[in-house]
C-alpha positions in Angstrom: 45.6 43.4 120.2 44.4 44.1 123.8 40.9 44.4 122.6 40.5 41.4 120.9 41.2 39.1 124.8 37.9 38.2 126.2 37.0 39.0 129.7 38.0 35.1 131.1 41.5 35.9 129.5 42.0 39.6 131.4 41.3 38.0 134.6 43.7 35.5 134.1 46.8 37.6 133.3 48.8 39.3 136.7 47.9 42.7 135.2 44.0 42.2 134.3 43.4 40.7 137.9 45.8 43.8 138.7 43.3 46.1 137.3 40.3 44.3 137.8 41.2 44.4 142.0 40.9 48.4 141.6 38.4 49.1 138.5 35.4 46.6 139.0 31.9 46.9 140.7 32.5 45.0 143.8 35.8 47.6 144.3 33.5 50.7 143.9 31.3 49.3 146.8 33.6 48.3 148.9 35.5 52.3 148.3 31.5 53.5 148.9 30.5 51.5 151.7 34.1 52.1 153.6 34.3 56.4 152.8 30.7 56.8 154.6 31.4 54.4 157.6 34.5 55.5 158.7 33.1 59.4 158.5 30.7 58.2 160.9 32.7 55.0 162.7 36.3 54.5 164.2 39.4 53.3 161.6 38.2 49.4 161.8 34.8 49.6 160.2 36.3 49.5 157.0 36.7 45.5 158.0 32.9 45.6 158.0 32.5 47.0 154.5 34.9 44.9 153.1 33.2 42.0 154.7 29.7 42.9 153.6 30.6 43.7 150.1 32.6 40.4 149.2 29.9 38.2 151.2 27.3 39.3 149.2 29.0 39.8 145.7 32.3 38.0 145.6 32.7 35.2 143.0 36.0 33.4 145.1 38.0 33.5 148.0 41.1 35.0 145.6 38.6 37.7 144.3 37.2 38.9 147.3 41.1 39.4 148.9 42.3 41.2 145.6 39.3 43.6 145.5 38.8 44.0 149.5 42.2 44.8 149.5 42.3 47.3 146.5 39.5 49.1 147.4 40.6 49.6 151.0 44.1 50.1 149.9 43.2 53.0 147.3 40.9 54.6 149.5 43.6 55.1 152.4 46.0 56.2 149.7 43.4 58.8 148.1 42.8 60.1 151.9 46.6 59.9 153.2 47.4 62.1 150.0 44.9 64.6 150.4 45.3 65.3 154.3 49.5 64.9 153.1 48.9 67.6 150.4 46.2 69.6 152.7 48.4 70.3 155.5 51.9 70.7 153.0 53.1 67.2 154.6 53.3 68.9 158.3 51.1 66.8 159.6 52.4 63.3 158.1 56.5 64.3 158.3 55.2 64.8 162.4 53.7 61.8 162.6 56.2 60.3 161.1 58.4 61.9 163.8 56.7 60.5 166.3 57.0 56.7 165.1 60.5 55.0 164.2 60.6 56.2 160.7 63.0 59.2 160.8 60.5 61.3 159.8 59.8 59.9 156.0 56.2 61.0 155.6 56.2 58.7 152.2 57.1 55.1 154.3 54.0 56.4 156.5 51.7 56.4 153.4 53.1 53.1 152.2 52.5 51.8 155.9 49.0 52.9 156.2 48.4 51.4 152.4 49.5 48.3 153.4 47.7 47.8 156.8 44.5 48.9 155.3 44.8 46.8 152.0 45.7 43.5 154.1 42.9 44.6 156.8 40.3 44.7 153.6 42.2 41.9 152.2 41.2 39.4 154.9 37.8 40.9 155.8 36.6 40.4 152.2 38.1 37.0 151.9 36.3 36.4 155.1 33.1 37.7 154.1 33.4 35.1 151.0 34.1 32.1 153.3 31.4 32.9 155.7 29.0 32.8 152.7 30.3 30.3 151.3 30.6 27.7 154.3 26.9 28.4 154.8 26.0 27.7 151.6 26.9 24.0 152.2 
C-alpha cells in the first residue's frame, strides 16, 4: 500500500515530512557540513552549516526548518550518545549535576537535542529567506 503513494503524497503526510526532515539529501549535508565544522569551530557553527545548506538547496521556508533542524538535532543526539556511552554516563550524570536537573543525564540529551534542532531550525529557514528575499 505504502508503495504505491507518490513522492508529492509522502511529503504531505506528518510522517513522510517526518522522515523526509532526517533521510533526504539536504539532511546528509547539513549532518556533513556541521560534523567537520564543529571539529574545527566552537558549538555555533553548526548555524552556519545549516544556513549554507538550506540557502543553496532548500525548496521552502517549512523545508529548510524541518531538515535544518533534523540534521542538527540527529547529529547532537548521535554525539551526546556516544560521549554518554563512552564515558558509562559519568560524564553527562556530572553535568547534569552541575545544572538544575537532579542529575538526569537523559533530560540533558533531550536538552541539547532540542537547542541544537531549534538552532538548525532557524539557521536553515534563515538561509531560505535570505535566498529567497534576494531573489526578488
Amino acid at each position: 500500500m505504502i508503495n504505491n503513494i507518490s513522492t508529492s503524497d509522502k511529503e504531505t503526510t506528518f510522517l513522510g515530512k517526518l522522515v523526509s526532515a532526517f533521510f533526504s539529501p539536504l539532511t546528509s549535508i547539513i549532518i556533513m557540513l556541521a560534523f567537520v565544522s564543529q571539529y574545527f569551530f566552537d558549538w555555533w557553527v553548526i548555524a552556519l552549516a545549516s544556513f549554507t545548506a538550506c540557502y543553496l538547496q532548500a525548496k521552502s521556508s517549512g523545508e529548510a526548518f524541518r531538515k535544518g533542524a533534523g540534521g542538527i538535532a540527529m547529529l547532537w543526539l548521535l554525539v551526546t550518545l556516544y560521549y554518554h556511552i563512552a564515558t558509562d554516563g559519568i560524564l553527562s550524570s556530572k553535568i547534569a549535576s552541575i545544572l538544575p536537573l537532579n542529575g538526569n543525564a537523559g533530560l540533558l540529551i533531550a536538552i541539547t537535542v532540542l537547542i541544537g534542532g531549534l538552532v538548525g531550525g532557524f539557521a536553515g529557514m534563515s538561509g531560505y529567506l535570505v535566498r529567497s528575499s534576494l531573489n526578488k
